[in-house]
N, CA, C and O atoms as a GROMACS GRO file, in nm:
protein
  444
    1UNK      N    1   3.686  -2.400  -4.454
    1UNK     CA    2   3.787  -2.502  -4.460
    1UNK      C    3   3.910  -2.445  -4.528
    1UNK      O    4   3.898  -2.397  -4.641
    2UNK      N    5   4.062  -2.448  -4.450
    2UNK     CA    6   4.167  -2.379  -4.538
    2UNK      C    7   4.270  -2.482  -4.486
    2UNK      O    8   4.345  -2.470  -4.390
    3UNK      N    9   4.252  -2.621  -4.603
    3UNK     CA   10   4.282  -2.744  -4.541
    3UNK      C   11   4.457  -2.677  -4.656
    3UNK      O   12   4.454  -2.646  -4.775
    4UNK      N   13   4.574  -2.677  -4.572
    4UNK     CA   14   4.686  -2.713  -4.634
    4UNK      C   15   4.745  -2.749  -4.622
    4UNK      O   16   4.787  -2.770  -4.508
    5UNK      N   17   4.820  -2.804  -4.766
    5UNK     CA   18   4.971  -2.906  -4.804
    5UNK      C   19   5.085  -2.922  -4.638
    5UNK      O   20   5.161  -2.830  -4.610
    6UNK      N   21   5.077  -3.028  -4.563
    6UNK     CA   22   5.220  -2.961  -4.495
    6UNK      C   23   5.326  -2.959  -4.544
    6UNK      O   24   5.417  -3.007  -4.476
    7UNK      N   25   5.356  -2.908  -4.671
    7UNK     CA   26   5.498  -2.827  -4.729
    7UNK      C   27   5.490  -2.679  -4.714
    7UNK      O   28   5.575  -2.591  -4.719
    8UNK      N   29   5.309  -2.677  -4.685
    8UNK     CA   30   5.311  -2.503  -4.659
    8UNK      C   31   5.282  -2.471  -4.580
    8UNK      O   32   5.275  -2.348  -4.573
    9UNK      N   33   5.243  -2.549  -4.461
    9UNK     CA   34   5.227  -2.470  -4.320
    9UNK      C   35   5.385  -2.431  -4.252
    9UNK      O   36   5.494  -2.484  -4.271
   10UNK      N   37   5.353  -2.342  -4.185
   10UNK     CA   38   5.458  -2.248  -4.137
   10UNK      C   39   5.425  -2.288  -3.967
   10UNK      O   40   5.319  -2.344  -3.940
   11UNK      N   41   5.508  -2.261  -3.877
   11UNK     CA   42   5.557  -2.258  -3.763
   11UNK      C   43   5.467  -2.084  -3.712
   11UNK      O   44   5.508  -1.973  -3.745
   12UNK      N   45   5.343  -2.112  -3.627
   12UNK     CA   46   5.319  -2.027  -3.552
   12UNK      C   47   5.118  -1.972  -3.639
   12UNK      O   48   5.033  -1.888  -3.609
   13UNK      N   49   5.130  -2.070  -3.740
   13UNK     CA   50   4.978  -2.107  -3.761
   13UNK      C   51   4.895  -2.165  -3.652
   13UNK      O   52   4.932  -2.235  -3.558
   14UNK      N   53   4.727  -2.105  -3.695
   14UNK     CA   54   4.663  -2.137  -3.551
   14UNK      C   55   4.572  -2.289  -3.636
   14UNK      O   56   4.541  -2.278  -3.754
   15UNK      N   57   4.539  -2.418  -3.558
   15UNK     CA   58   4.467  -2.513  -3.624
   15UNK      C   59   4.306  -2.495  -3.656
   15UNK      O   60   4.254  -2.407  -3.588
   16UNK      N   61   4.270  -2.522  -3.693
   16UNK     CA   62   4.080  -2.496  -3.732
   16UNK      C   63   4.040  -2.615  -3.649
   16UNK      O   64   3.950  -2.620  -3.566
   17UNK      N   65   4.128  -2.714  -3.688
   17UNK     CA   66   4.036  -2.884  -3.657
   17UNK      C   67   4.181  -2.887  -3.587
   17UNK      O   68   4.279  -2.812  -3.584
   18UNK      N   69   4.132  -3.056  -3.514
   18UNK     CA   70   4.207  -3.134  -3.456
   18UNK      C   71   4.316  -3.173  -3.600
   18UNK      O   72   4.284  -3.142  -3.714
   19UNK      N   73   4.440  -3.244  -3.567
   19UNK     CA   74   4.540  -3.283  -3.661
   19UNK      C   75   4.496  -3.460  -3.594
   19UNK      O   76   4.448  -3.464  -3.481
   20UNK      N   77   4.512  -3.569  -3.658
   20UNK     CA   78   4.467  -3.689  -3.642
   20UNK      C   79   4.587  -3.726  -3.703
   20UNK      O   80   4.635  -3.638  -3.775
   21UNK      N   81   4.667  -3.860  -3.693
   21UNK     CA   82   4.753  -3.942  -3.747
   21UNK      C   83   4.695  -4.037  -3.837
   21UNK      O   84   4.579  -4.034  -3.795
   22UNK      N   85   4.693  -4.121  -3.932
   22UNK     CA   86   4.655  -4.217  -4.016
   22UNK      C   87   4.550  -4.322  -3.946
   22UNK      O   88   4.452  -4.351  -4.014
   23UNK      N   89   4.560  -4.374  -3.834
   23UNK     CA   90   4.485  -4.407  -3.704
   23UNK      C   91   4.377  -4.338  -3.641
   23UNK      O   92   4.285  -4.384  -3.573
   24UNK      N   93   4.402  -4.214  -3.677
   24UNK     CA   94   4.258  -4.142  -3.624
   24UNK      C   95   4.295  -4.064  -3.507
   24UNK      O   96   4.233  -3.966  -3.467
   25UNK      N   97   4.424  -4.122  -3.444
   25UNK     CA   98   4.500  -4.051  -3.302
   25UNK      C   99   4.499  -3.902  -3.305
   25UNK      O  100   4.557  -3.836  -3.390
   26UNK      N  101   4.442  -3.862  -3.225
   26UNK     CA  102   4.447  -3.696  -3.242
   26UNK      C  103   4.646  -3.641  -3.212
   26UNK      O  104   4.690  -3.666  -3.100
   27UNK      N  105   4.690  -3.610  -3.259
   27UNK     CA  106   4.811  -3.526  -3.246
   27UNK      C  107   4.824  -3.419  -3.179
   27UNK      O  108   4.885  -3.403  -3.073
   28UNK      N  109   4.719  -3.286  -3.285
   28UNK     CA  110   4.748  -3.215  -3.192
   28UNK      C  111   4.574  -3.165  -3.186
   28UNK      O  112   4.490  -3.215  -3.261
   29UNK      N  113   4.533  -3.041  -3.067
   29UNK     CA  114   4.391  -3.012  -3.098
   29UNK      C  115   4.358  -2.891  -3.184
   29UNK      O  116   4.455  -2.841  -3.241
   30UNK      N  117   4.266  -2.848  -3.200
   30UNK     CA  118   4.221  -2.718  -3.295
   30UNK      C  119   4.243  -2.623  -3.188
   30UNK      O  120   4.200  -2.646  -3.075
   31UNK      N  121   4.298  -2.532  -3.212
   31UNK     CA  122   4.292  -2.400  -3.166
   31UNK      C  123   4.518  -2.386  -3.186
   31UNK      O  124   4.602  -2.299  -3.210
   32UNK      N  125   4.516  -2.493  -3.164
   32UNK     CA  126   4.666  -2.508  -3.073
   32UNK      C  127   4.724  -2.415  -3.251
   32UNK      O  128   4.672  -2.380  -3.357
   33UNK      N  129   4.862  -2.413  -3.185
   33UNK     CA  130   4.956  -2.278  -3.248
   33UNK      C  131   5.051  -2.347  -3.294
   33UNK      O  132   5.094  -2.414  -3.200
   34UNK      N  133   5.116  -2.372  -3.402
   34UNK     CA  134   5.200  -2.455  -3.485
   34UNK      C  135   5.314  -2.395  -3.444
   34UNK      O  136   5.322  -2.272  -3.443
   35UNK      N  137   5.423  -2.481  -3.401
   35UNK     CA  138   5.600  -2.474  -3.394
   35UNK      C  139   5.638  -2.600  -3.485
   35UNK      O  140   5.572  -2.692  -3.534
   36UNK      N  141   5.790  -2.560  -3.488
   36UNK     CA  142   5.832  -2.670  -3.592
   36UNK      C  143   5.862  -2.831  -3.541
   36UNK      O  144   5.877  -2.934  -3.607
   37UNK      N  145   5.863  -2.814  -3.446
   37UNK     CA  146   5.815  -2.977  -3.331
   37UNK      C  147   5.700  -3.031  -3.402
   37UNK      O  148   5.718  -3.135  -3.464
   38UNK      N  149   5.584  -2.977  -3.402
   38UNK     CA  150   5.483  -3.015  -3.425
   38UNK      C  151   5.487  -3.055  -3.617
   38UNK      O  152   5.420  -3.151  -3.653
   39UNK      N  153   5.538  -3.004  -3.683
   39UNK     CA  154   5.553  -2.988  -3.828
   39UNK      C  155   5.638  -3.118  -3.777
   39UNK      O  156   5.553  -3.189  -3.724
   40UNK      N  157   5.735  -3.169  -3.769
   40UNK     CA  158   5.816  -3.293  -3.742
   40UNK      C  159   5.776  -3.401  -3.747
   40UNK      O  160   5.824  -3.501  -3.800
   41UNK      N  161   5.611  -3.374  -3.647
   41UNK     CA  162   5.608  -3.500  -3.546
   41UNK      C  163   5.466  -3.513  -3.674
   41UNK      O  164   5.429  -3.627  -3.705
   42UNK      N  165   5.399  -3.394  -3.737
   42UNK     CA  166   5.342  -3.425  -3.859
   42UNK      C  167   5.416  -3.552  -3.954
   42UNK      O  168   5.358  -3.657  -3.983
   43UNK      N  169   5.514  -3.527  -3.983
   43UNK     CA  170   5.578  -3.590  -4.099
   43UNK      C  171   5.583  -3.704  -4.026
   43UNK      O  172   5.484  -3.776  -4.041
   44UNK      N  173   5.672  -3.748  -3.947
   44UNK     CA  174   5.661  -3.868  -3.888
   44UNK      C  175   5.527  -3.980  -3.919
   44UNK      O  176   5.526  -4.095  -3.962
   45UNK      N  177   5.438  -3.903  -3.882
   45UNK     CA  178   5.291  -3.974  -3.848
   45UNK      C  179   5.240  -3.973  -3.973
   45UNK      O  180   5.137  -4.040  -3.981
   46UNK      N  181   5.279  -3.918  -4.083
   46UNK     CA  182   5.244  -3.936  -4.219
   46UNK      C  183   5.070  -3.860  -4.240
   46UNK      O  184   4.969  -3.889  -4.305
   47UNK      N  185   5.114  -3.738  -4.130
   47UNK     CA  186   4.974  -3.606  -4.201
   47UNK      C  187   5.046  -3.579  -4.319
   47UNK      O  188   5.166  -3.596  -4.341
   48UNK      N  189   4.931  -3.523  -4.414
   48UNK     CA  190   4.969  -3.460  -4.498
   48UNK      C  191   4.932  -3.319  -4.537
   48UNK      O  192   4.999  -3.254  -4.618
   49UNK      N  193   4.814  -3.269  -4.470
   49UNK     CA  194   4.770  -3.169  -4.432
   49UNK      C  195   4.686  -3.148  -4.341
   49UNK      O  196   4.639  -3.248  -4.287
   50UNK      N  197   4.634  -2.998  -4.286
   50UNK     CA  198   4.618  -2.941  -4.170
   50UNK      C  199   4.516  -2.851  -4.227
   50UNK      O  200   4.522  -2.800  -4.339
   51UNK      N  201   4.410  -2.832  -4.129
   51UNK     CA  202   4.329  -2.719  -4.107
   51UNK      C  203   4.318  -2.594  -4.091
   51UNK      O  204   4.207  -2.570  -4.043
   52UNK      N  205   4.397  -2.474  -4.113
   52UNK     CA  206   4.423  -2.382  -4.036
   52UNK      C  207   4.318  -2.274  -4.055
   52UNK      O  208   4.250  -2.276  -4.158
   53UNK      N  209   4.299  -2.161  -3.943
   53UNK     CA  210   4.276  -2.070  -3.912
   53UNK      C  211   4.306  -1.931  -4.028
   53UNK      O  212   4.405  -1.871  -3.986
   54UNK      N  213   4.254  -1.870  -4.149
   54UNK     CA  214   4.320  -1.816  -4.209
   54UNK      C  215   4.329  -1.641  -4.206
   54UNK      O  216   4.228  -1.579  -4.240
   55UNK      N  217   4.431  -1.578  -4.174
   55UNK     CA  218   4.381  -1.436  -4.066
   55UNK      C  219   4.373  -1.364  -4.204
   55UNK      O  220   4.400  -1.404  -4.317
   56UNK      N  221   4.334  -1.262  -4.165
   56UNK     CA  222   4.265  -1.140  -4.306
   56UNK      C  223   4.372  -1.078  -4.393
   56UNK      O  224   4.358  -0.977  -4.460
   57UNK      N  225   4.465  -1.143  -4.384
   57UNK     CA  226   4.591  -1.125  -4.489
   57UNK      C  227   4.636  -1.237  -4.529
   57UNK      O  228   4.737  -1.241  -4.600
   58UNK      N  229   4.580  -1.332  -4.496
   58UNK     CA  230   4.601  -1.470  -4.611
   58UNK      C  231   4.529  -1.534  -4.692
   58UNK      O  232   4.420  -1.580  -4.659
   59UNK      N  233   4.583  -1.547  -4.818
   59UNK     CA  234   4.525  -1.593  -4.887
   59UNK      C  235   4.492  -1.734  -4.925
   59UNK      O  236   4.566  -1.789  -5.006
   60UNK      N  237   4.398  -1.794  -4.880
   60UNK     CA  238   4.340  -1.942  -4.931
   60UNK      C  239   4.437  -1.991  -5.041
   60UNK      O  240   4.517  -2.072  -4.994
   61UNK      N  241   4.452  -1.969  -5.153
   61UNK     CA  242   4.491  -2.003  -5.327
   61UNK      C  243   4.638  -2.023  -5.239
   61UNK      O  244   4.685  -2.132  -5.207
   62UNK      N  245   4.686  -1.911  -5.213
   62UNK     CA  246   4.803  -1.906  -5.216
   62UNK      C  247   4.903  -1.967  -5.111
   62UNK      O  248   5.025  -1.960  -5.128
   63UNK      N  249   4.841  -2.032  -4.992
   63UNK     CA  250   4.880  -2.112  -4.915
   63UNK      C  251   4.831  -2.227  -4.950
   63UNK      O  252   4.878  -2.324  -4.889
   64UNK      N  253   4.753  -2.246  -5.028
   64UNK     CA  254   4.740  -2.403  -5.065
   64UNK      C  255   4.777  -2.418  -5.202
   64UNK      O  256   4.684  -2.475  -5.261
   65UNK      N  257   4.881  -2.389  -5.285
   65UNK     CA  258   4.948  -2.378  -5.398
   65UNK      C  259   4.859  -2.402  -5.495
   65UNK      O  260   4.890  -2.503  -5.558
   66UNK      N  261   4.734  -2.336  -5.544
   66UNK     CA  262   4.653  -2.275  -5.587
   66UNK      C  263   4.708  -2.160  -5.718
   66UNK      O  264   4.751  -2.054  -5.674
   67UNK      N  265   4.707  -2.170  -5.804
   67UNK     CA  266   4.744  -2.070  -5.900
   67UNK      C  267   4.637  -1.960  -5.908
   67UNK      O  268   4.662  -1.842  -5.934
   68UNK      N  269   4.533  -2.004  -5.887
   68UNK     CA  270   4.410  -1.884  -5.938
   68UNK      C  271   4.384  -1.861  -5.812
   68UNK      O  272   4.437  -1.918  -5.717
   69UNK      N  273   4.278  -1.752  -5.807
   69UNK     CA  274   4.298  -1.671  -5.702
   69UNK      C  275   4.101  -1.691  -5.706
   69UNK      O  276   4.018  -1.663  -5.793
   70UNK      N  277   4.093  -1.741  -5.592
   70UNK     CA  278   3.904  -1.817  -5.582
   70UNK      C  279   3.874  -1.704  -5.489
   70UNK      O  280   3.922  -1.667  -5.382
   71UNK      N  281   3.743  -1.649  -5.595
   71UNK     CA  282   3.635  -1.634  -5.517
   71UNK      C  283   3.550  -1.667  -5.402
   71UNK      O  284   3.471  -1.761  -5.413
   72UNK      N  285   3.561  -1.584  -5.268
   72UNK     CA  286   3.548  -1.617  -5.170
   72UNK      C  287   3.383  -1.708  -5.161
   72UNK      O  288   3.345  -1.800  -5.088
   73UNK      N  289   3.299  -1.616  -5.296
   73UNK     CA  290   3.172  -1.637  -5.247
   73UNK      C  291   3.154  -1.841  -5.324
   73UNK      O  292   3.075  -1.928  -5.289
   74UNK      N  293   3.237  -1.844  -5.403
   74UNK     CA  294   3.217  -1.940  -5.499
   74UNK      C  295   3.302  -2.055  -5.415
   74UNK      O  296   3.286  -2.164  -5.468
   75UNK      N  297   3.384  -2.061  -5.304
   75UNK     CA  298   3.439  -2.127  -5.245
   75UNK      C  299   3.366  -2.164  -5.134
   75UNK      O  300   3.373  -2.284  -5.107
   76UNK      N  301   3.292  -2.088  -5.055
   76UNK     CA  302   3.174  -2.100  -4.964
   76UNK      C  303   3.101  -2.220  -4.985
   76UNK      O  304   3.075  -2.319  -4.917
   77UNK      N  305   3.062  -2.158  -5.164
   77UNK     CA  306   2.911  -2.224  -5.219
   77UNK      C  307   2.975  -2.394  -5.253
   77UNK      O  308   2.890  -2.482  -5.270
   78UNK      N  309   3.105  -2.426  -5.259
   78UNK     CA  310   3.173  -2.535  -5.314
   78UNK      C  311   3.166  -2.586  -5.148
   78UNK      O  312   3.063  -2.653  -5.137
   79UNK      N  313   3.223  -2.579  -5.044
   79UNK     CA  314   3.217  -2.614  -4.891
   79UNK      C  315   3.067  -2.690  -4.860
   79UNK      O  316   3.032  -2.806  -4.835
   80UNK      N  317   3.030  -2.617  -4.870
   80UNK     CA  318   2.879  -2.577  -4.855
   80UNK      C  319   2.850  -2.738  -4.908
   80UNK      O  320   2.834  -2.830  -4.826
   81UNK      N  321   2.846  -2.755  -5.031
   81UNK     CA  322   2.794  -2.844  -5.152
   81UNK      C  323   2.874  -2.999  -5.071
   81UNK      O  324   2.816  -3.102  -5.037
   82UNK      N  325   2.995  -2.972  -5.060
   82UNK     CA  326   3.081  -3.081  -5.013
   82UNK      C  327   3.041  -3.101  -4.869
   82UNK      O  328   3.027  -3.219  -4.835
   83UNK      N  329   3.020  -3.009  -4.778
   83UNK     CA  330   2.996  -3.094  -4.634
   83UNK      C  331   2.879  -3.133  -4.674
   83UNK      O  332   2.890  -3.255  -4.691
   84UNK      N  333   2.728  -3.084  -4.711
   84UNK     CA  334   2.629  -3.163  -4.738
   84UNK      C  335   2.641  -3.355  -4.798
   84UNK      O  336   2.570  -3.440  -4.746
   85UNK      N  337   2.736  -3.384  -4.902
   85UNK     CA  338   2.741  -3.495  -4.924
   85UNK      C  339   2.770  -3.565  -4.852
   85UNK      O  340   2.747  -3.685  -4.870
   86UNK      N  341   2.862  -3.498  -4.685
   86UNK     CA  342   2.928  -3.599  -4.634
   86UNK      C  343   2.924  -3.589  -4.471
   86UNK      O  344   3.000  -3.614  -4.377
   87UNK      N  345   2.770  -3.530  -4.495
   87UNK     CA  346   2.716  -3.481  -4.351
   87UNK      C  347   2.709  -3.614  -4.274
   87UNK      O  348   2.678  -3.586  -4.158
   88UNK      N  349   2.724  -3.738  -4.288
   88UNK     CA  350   2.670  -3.850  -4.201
   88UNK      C  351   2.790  -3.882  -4.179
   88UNK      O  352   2.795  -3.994  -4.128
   89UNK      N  353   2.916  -3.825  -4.196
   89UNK     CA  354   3.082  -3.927  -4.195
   89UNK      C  355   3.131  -3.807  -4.090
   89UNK      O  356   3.093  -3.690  -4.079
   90UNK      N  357   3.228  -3.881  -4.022
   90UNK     CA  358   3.336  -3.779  -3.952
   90UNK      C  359   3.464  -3.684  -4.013
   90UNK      O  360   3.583  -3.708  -4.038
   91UNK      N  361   3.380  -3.564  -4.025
   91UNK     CA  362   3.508  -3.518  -4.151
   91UNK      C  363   3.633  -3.496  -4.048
   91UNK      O  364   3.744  -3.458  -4.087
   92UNK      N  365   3.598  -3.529  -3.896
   92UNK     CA  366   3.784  -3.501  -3.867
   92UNK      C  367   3.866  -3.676  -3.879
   92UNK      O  368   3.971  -3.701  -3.819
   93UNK      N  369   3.790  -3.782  -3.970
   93UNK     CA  370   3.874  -3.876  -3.983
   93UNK      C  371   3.956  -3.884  -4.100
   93UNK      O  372   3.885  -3.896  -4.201
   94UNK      N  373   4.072  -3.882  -4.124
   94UNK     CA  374   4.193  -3.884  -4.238
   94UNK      C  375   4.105  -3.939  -4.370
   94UNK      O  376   4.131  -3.876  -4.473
   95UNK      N  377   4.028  -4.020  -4.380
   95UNK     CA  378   4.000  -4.061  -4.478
   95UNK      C  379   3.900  -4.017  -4.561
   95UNK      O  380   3.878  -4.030  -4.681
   96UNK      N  381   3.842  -3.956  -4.463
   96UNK     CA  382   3.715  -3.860  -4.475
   96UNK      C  383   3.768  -3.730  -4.564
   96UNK      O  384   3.759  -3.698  -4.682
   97UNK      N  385   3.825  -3.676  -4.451
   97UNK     CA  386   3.883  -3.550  -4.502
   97UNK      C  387   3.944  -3.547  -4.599
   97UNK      O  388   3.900  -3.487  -4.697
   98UNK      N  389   4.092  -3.623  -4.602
   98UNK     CA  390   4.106  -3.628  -4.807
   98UNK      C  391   4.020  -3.635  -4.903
   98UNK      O  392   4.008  -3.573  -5.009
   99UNK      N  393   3.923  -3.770  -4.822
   99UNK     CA  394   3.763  -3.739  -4.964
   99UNK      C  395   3.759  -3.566  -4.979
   99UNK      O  396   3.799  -3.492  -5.069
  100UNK      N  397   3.704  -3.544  -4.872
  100UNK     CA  398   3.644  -3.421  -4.881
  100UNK      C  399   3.738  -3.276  -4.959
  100UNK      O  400   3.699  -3.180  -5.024
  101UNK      N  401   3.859  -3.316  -4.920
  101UNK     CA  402   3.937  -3.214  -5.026
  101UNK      C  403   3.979  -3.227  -5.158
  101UNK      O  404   4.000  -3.128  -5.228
  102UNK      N  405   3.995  -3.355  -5.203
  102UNK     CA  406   3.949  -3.389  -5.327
  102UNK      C  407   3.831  -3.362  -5.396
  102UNK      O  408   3.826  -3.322  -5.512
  103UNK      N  409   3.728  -3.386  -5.319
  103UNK     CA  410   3.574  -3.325  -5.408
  103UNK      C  411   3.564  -3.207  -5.381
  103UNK      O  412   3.469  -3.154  -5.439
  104UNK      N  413   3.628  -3.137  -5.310
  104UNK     CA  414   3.627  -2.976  -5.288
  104UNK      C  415   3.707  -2.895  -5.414
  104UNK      O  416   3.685  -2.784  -5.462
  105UNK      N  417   3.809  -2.996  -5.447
  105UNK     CA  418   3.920  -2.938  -5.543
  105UNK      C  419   3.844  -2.937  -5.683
  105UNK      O  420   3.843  -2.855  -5.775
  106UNK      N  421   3.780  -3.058  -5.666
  106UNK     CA  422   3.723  -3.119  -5.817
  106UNK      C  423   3.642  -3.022  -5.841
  106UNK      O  424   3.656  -2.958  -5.945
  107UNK      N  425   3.527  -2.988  -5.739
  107UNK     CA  426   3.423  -2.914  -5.760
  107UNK      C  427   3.488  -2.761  -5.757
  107UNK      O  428   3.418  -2.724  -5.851
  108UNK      N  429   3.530  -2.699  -5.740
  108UNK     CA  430   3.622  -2.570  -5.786
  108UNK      C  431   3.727  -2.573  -5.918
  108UNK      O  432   3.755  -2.466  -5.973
  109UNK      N  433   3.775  -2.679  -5.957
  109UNK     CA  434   3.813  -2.673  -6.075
  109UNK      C  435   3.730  -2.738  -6.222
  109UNK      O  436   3.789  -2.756  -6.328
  110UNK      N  437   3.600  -2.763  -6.202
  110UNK     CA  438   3.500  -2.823  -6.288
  110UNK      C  439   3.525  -2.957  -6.322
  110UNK      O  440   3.470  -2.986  -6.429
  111UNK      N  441   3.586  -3.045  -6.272
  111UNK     CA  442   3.601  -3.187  -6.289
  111UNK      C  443   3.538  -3.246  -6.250
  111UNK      O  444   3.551  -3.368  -6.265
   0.00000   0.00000   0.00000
């Protein structure tokens, strides 16, 4: 999961998941390739973040404005912990998924 802020997705990122509007409306699908149309029509629809694809020169922390720099294996084991709680819900629904990055955050920063 390399769920980020859209203040930091960039124009020409690939999606992991579908993008959904507040409604559940799919926007755009997973695989698809970010232009700044699409970043627009984000804001509009009131996403606030995105799924992306993260290639072997990016860093997790640092595209999701992250100060510390996480351990790949300890971020796994935090995923891991979080889809289990929330294996019976649709994590591609908006409401879901914020849960889920909130208890992802919590559980990586010991809260």
């Amino acid at each position: 999961m390399a769920i980020i802020p859209i203040d930091r997705l960039e124009a020409g990122m690939t999606l992991k998941s579908d993008v959904c509007d507040r409604s559940g409306r799919m926007l755009l699908p997973a695989g698809a390739e970010l232009a700044d149309k699409q970043l627009k029509i984000f804001r509009t629809w009131g996403v606030t973040e995105a799924d992306i694809l993260l290639g072997p020169d990016e860093d997790l922390a640092e595209l999701s404005g992250e100060n510390a720099t996480l351990d790949p294996l300890v971020l796994a084991e935090a995923e891991q912990a979080v889809s289990r709680i929330f294996c019976l819900n649709d994590p591609q629904h908006p409401m879901i998924r914020e849960l889920m990055s909130v208890c992802l955050k919590r559980r990586l920063h010991g809260r």
